[in-house]
Structures are given as structure tokens and as C-alpha cells.
LUMKOLTOR-732432 format. One record per residue (C-alpha): residue number from 1; residue in one letter; chain; x, y, z. Coordinates in nm, 2 decimals, m for minus. Layout:
BEGIN
<site pos="NUM" code="A" unit="A" u="X" v="Y" w="Z"/>
...
! end
This chain:
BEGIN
<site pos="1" code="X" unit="A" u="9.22" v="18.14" w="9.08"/>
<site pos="2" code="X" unit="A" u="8.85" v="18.05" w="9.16"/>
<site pos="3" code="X" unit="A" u="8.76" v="17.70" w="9.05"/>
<site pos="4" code="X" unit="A" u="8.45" v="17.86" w="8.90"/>
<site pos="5" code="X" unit="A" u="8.65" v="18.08" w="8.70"/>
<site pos="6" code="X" unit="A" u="8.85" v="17.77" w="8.58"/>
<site pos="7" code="X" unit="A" u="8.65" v="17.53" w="8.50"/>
<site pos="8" code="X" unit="A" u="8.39" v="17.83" w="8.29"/>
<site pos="9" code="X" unit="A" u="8.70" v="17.91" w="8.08"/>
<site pos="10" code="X" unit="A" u="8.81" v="17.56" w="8.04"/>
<site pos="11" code="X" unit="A" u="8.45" v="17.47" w="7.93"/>
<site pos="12" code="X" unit="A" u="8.42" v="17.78" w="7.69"/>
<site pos="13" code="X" unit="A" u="8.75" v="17.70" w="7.51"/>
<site pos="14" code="X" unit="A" u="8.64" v="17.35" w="7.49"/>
<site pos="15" code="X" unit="A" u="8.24" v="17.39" w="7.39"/>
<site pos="16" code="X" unit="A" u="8.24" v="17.75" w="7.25"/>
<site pos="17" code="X" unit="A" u="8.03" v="18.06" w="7.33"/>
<site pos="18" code="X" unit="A" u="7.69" v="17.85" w="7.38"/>
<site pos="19" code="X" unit="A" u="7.75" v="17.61" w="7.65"/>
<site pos="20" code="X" unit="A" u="7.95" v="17.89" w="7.81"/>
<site pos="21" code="X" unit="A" u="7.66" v="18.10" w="7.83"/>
<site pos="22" code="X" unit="A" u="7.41" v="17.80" w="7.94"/>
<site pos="23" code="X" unit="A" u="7.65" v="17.70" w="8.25"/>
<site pos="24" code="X" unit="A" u="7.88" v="17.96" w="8.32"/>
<site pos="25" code="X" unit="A" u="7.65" v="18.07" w="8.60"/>
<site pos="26" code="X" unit="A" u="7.69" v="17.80" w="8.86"/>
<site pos="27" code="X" unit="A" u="7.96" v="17.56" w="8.67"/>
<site pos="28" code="X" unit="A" u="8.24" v="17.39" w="8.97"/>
<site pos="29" code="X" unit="A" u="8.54" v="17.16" w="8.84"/>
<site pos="30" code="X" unit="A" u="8.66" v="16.87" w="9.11"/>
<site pos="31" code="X" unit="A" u="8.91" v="16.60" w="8.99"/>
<site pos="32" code="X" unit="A" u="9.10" v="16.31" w="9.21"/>
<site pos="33" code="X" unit="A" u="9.47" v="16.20" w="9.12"/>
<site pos="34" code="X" unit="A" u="9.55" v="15.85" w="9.22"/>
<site pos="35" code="X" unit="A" u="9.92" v="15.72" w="9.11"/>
<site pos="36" code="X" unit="A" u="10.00" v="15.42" w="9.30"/>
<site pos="37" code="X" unit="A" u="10.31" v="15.21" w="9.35"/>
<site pos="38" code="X" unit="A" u="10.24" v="14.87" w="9.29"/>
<site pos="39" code="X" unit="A" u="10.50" v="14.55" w="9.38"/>
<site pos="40" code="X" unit="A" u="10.42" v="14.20" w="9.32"/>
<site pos="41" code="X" unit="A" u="10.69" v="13.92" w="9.27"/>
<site pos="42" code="X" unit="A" u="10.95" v="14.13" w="9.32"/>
<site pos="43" code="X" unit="A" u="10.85" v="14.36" w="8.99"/>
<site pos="44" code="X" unit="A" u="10.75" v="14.73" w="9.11"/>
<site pos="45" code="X" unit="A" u="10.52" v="14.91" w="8.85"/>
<site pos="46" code="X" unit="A" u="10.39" v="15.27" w="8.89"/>
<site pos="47" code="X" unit="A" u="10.03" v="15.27" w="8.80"/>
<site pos="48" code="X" unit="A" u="9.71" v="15.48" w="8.82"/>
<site pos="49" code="X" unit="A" u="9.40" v="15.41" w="9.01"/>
<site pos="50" code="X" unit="A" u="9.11" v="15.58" w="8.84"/>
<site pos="51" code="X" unit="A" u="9.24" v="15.97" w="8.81"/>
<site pos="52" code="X" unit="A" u="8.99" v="16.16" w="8.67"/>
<site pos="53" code="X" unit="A" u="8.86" v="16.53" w="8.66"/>
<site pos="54" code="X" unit="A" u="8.54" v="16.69" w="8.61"/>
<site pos="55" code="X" unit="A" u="8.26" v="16.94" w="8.55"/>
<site pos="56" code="X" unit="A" u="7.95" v="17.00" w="8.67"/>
<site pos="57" code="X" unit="A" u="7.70" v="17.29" w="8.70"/>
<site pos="58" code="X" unit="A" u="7.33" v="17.30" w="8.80"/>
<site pos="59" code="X" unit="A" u="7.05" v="17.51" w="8.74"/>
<site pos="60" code="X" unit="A" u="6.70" v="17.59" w="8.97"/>
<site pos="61" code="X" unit="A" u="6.39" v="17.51" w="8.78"/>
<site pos="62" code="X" unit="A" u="6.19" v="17.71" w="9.00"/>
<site pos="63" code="X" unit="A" u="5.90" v="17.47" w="9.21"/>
<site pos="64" code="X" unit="A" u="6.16" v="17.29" w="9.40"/>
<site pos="65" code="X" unit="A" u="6.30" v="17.14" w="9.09"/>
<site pos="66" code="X" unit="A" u="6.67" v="17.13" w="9.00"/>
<site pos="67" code="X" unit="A" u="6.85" v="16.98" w="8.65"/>
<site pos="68" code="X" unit="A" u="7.20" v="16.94" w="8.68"/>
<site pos="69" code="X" unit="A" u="7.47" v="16.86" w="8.41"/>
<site pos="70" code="X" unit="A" u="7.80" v="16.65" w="8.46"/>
<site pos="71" code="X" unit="A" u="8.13" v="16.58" w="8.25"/>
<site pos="72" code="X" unit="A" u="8.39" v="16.37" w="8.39"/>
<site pos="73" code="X" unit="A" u="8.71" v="16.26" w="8.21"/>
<site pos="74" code="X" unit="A" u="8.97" v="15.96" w="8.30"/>
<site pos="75" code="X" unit="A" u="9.34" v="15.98" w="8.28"/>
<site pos="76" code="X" unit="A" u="9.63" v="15.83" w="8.36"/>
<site pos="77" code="X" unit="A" u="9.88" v="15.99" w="8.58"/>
<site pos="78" code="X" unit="A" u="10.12" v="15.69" w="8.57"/>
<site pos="79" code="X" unit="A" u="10.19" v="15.78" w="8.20"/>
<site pos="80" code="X" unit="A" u="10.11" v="16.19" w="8.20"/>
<site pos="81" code="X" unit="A" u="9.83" v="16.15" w="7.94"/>
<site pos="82" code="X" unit="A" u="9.60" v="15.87" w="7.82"/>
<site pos="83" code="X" unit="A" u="9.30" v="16.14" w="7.81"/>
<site pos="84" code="X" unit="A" u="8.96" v="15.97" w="7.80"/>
<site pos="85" code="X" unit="A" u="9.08" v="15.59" w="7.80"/>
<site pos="86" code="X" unit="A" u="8.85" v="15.49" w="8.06"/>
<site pos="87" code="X" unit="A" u="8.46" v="15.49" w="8.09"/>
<site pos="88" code="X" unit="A" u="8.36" v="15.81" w="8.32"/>
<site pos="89" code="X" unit="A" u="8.01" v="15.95" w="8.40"/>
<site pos="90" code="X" unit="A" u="7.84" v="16.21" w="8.18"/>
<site pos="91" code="X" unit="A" u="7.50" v="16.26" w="8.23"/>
<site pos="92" code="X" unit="A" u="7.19" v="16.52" w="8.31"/>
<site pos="93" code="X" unit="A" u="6.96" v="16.47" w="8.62"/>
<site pos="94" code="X" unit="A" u="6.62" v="16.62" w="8.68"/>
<site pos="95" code="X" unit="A" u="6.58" v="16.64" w="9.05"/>
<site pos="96" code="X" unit="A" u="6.29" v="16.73" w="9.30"/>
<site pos="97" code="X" unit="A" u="6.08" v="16.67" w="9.61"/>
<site pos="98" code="X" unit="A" u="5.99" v="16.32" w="9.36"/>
<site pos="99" code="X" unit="A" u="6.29" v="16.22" w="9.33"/>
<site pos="100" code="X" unit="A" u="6.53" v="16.19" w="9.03"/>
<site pos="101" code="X" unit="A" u="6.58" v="16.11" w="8.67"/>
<site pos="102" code="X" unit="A" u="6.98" v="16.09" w="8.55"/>
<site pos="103" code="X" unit="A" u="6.99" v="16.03" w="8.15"/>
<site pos="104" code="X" unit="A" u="7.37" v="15.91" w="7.99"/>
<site pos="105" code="X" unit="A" u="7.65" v="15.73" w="8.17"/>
<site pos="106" code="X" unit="A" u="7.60" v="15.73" w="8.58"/>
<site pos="107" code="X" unit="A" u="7.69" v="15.50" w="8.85"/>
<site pos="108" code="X" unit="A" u="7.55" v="15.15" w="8.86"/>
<site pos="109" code="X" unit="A" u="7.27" v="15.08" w="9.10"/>
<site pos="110" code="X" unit="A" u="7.40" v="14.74" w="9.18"/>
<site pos="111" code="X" unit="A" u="7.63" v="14.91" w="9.44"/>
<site pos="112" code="X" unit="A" u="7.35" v="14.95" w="9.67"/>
<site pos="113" code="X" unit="A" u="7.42" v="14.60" w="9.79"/>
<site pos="114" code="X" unit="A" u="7.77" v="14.63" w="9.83"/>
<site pos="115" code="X" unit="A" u="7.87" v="14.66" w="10.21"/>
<site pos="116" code="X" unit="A" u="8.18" v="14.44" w="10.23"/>
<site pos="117" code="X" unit="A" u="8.37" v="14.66" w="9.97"/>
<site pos="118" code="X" unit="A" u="8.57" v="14.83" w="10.24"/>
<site pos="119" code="X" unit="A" u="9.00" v="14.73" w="10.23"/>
<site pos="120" code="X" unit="A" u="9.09" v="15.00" w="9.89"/>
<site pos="121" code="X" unit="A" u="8.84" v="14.79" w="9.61"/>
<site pos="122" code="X" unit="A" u="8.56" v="14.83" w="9.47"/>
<site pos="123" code="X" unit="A" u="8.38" v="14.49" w="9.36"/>
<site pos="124" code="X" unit="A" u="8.48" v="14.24" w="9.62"/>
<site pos="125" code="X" unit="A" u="8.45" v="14.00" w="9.35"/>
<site pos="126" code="X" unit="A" u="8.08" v="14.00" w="9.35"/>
<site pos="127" code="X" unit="A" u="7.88" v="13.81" w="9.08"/>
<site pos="128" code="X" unit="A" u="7.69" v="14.05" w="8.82"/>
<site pos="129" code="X" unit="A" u="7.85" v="14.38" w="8.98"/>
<site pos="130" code="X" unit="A" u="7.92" v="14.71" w="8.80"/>
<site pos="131" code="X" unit="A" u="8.05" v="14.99" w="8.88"/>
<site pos="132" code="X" unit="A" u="7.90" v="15.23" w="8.62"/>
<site pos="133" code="X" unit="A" u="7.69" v="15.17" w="8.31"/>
<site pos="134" code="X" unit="A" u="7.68" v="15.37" w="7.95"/>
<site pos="135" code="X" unit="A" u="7.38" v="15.48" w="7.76"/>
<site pos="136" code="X" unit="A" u="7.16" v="15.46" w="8.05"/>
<site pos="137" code="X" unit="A" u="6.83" v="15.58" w="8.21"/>
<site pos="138" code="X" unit="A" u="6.79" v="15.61" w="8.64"/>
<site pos="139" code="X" unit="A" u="6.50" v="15.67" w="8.79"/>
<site pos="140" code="X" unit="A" u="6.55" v="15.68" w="9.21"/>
<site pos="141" code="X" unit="A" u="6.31" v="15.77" w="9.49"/>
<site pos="142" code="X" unit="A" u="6.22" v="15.70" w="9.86"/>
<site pos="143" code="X" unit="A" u="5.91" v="15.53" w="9.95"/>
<site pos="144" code="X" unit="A" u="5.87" v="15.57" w="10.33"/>
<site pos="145" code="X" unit="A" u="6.22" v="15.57" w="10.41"/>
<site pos="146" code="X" unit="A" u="6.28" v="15.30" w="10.15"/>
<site pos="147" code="X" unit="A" u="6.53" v="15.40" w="9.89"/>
<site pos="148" code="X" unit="A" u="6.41" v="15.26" w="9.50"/>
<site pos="149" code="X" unit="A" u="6.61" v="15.30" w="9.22"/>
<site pos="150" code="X" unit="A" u="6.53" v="15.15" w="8.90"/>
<site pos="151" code="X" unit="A" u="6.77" v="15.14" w="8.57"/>
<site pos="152" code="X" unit="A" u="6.76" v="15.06" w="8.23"/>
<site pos="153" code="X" unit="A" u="6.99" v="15.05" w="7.94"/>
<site pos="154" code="X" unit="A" u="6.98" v="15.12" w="7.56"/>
<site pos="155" code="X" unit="A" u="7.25" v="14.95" w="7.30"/>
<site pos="156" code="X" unit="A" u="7.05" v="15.03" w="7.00"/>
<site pos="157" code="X" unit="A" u="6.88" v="14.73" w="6.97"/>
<site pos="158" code="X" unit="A" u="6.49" v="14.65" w="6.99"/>
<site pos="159" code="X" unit="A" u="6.36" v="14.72" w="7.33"/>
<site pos="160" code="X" unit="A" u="6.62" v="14.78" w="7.64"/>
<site pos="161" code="X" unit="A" u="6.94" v="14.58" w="7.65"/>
<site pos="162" code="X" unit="A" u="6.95" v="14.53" w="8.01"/>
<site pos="163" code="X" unit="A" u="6.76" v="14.64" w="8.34"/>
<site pos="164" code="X" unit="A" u="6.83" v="14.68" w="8.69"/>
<site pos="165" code="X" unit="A" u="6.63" v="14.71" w="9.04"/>
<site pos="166" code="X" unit="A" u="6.79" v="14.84" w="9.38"/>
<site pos="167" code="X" unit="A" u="6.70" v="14.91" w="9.69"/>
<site pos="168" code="X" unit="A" u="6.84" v="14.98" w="10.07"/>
<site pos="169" code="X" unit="A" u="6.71" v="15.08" w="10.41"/>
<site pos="170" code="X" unit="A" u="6.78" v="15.18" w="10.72"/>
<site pos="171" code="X" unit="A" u="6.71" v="14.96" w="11.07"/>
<site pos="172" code="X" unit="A" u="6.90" v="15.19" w="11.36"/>
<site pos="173" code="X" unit="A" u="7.27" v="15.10" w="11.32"/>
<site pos="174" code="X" unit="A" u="7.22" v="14.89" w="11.04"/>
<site pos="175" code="X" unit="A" u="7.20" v="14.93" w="10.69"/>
<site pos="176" code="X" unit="A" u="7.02" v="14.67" w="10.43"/>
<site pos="177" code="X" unit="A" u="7.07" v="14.65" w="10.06"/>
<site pos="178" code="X" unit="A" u="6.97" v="14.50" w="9.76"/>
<site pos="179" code="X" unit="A" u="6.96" v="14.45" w="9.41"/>
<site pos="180" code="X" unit="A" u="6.86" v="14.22" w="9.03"/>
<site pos="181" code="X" unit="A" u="6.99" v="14.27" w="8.72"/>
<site pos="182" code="X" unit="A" u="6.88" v="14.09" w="8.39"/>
<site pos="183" code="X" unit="A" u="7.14" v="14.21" w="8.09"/>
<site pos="184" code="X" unit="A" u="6.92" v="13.98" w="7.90"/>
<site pos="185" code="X" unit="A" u="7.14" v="13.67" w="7.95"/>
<site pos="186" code="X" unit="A" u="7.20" v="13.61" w="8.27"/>
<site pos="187" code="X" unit="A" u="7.02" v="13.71" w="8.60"/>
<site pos="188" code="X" unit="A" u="7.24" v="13.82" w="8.92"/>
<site pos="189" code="X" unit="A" u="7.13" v="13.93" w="9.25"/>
<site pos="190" code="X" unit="A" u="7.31" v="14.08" w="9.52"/>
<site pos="191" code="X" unit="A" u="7.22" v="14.16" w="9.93"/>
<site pos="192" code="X" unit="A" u="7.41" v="14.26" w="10.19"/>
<site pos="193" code="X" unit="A" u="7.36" v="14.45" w="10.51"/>
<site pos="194" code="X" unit="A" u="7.64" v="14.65" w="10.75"/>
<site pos="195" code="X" unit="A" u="7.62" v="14.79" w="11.10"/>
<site pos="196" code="X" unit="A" u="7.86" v="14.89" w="11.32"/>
<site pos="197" code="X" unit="A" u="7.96" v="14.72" w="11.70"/>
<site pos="198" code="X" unit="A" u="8.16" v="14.87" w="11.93"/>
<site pos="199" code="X" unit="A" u="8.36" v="15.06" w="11.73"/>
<site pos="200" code="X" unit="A" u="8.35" v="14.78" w="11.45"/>
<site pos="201" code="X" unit="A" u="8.18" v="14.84" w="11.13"/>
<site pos="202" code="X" unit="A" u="8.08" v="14.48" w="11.02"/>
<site pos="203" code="X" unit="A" u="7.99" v="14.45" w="10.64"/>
<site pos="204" code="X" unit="A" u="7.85" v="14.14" w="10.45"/>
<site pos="205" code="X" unit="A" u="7.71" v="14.02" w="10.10"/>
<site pos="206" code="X" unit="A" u="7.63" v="13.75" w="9.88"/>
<site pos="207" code="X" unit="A" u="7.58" v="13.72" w="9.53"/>
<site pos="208" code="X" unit="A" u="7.36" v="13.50" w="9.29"/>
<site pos="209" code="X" unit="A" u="7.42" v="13.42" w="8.92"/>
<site pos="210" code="X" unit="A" u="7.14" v="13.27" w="8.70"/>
<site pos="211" code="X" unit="A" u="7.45" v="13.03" w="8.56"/>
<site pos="212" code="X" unit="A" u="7.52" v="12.86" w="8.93"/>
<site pos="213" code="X" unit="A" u="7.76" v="13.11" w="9.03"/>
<site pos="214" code="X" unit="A" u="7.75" v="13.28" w="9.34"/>
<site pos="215" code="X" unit="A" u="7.99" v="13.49" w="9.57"/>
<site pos="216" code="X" unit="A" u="8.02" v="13.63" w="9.93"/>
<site pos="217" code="X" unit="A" u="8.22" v="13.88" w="10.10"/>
<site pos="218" code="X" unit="A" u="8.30" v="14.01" w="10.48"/>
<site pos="219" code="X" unit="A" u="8.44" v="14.35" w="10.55"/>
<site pos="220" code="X" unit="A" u="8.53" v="14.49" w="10.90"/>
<site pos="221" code="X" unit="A" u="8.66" v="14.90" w="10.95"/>
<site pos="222" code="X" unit="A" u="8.87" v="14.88" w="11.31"/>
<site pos="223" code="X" unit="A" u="8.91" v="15.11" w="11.55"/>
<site pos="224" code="X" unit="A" u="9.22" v="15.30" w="11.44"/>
<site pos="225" code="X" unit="A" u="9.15" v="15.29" w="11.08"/>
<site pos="226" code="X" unit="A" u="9.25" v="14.95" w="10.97"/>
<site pos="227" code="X" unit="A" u="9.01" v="14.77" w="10.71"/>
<site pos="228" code="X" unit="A" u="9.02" v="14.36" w="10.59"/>
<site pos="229" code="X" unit="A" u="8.80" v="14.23" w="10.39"/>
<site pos="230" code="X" unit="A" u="8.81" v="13.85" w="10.20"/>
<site pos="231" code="X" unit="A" u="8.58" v="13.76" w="9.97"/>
<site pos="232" code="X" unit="A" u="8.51" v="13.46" w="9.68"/>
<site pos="233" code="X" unit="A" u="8.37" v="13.56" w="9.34"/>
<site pos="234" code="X" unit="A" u="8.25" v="13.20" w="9.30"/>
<site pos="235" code="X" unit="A" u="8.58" v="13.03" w="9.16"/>
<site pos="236" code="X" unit="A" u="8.60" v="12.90" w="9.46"/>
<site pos="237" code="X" unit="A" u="8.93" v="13.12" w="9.57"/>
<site pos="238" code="X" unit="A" u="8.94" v="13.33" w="9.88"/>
<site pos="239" code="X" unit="A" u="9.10" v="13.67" w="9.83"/>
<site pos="240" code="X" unit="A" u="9.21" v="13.88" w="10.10"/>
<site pos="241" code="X" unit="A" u="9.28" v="14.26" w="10.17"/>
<site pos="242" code="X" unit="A" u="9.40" v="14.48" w="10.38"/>
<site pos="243" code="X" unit="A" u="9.44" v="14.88" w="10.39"/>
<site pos="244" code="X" unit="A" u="9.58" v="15.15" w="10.62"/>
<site pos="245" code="X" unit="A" u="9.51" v="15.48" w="10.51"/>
<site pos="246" code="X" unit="A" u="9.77" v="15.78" w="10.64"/>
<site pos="247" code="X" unit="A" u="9.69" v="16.15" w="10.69"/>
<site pos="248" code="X" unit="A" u="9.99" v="16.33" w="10.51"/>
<site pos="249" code="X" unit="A" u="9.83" v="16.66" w="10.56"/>
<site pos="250" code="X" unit="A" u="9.64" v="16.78" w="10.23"/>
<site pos="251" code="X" unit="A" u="9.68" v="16.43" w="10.09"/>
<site pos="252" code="X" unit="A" u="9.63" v="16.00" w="10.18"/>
<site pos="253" code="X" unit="A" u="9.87" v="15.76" w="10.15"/>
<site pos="254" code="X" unit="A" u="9.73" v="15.44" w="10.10"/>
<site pos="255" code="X" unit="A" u="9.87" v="15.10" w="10.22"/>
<site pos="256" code="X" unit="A" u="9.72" v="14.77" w="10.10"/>
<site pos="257" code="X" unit="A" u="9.84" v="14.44" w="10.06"/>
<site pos="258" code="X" unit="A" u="9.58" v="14.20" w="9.80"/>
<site pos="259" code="X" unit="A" u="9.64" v="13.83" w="9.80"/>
<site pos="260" code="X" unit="A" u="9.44" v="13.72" w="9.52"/>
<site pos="261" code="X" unit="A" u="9.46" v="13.32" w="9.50"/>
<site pos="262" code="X" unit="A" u="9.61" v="13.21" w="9.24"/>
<site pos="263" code="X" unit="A" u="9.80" v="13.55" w="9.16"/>
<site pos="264" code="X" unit="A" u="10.10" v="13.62" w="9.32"/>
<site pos="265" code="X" unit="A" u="10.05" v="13.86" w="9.63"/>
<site pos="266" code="X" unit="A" u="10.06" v="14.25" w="9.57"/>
<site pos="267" code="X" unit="A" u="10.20" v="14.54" w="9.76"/>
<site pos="268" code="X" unit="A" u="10.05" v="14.90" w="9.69"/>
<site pos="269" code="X" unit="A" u="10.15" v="15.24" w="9.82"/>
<site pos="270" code="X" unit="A" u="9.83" v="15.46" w="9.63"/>
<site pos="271" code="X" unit="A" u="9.87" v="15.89" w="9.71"/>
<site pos="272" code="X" unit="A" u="9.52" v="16.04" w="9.67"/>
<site pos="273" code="X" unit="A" u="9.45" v="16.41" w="9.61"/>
<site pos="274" code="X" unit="A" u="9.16" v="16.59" w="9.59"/>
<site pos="275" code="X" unit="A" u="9.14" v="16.86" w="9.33"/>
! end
């Protein structure tokens, strides 16, 4: 059956006859399963990796303007259920020739500095980095081929809880990026840059925490599609990793080895699938 088809009846059983009538034109489902087998110190645990599945639709505004909806839902494939136990995006974006406006819970624009982050994880240990943020407003744009994005966010307090600045650009093969974040506390800023020689992409970054703490990361993608990366999230610990990723025909199999000093070292076979 059409994913259109699917995802329209799924969100009409689930929102009733008005949200079905506001999206049903142009609504798309997508989803990801991630189960992983995971062994460290001889102990073997079947786990999940972020599974999640989604909805999104998006409507013309007529003068090169677009708003677009999104609903995306965590679960756990490791224990069949677990519905909603981790934080996923929801949001609505207002998009143009301008740029863009996403209101509710996105991805962080801290990752624009992220370019080590390459052997299966996602925060190389990186002082002040996030992954996505709740209750949030993200303005983005591109001055002169410098990409701006700008986010605040609202915990019900007086004023904004925390706020964030990114940015990145392009130099030929290489890629620069950074960002600041103030949660009202602490300070942290991030940079890193990536290009690619001879076949070798070559990532780097470096982190800054208003408390003294800082953090640094290297990343390299070989020819043949190996990827290690070892990093120090400023306790003074290098952690290493390694991933080989396998074509099974429809699907990945993921092989990565972490040794996380002082944990004990960790074997993981992850399957991904695309929905």
C-alpha cells in the first residue's frame, strides 16, 4: 500500500477528521529501525539505537513560501514497545527564499560544528553538545554563502532559558563550522572544520566550557569505508572508535568497536532499515 495512504489513515485514526482533512493532501510516513547487538565483558545485550518513525506533510503558501508540519515518535525495538520513551522532533517550519522559522522540538544547531563525529556516534564527547532541544524557536538563513542559524529556548520561566548561535561555510573542499551556547549557566563553544585528501575525509573539533572544560576530536572516513575517530570530553580520557558498515542488500550492518577509557571495551553489530 502507498505510504501516503498509510501514514493519512494512521493520522486520521490517531487525530480525527480535522487534522485528516488539513494534511491528508501531501502527508509521507518514513521511520528507521535500529536493533543492535551489543557485547562488552563478555555480557551480550540486545539493544536499540534510536528507532523511530514519523510523519510529515507540507503545504505551498503560494509566493515561494512553504509551512511544513512534522511528528516523529521513539521506540524501542529491543523490547517491542516502549512508544514515546525518548525525546523526538515535532515541530512546524515556515520556509522561503528568506530562509526558515521551525517552532517546537528540532535538531540542535550545535551540530554545525561537529565534523569528527564520523565512527557510528553522535557527540564525540564534545563539551556543551546536543543533539536536539524541546520547546524551542530556530530561525536559519544564508548570508552570502554563509549559513546563520540562531536558536532560543522557552522553559516557562521569565525571558528565554537558553540560546544558541551557529554557523558554517564552505572554502572548496573544506568545510568550517561553528557555534555558542549560553543555557544561562554555563557558556560552551564548539569549531571544527573537515575536508577531504586523497580519498581521506579528515574531520576535526574542539570544544570550550565556561567551567575550564574543554574537548577535541579527530575523525578520518578511508578509502573503502572504514571510519576511526578518538576524541576527549575533557576528563582527560581518550576514547576511541571504529565502524565498518556492510551492504546486505535493502539493509546495513554496522560493525563498531568503542573503547571508552575507563569502561570496559564494547563490541556492536547495529542492523539499520529504512522504512
Amino acid at each position: 500500500m502507498n505510504k501516503k495512504l498509510i501514514a493519512a489513515a494512521v493520522a486520521a485514526a490517531v487525530a480525527g477528521p480535522t487534522l485528516m482533512s488539513a494534511a491528508s493532501a501531501d502527508v509521507s510516513v518514513y521511520g528507521a529501525l535500529y536493533p543492535r547487538l551489543a557485547v562488552s565483558d563478555g555480557d551480550v545485550t540486545l539493544e536499540d539505537a534510536g528507532s523511530r518513525f514519523g510523519f510529515k506533510s507540507s503545504t505551498d503558501m503560494g509566493n515561494g513560501n512553504t509551512v511544513s508540519g512534522l511528528i516523529e515518535v521513539g521506540f524501542n525495538t529491543a523490547t517491542a514497545g516502549d512508544i514515546g520513551g525518548t525525546s523526538r522532533k515535532g515541530n512546524i517550519s515556515y520556509s522561503g527564499d528568506w530562509g526558515s522559522a521551525t517552532i517546537g522540538g528540532t535538531g540542535s544547531v550545535m551540530a554545525a560544528a561537529i565534523k569528527a563525529c564520523v565512527a557510528g556516534g553522535q557527540t564525540c564527547n564534545q563539551v556543551g553538545y546536543q543533539g536536539r532541544v524541546a520547546s524551542s524557536l530556530t530561525l536559519s538563513g544564508d548570508l552570502g554563502g554563509l549559513s546563520v542559524d540562531a536558536q532560543t529556548l522557552f522553559d516557562g520561566t521569565d525571558g528565554v532559558a537558553s540560546w544558541a548561535l551557529a554557523t558554517s561555510v564552505g572554502f572548496g573542499a573544506m568545510s568550517v563550522g561553528a557555534a555558542y551556547r549560553d543555557d544561562g549557566t554555563d557558556q560552551f563553544t564548539n569549531v571544527g572544520a573537515s575536508t577531504t585528501l586523497a580519498g581521506v575525509y579528515v574531520g576535526v573539533e574542539m570544544g570550550d566550557s565556561s567551567d575550564g572544560t574543554d574537548s577535541w576530536g579527530v575523525g578520518l572516513k578511508l578509502p573503502g569505508g572504514l571510519k576511526v575517530g578518538i576524541d576527549n570530553g575533557g576528563d582527560d580520557n581518550q576514547d576511541v572508535s571504529a565502524s565498518y558498515d556492510i551492504d546486505l542488500g535493502g539493509s546495513t550492518l554496522s560493525l563498531r568497536i568503542h573503547d571508552n577509557e575507563p569502561a570496559d571495551t564494547v563490541v556492536k553489530a547495529q542492523f539499520n532499515y529504512s522504512l
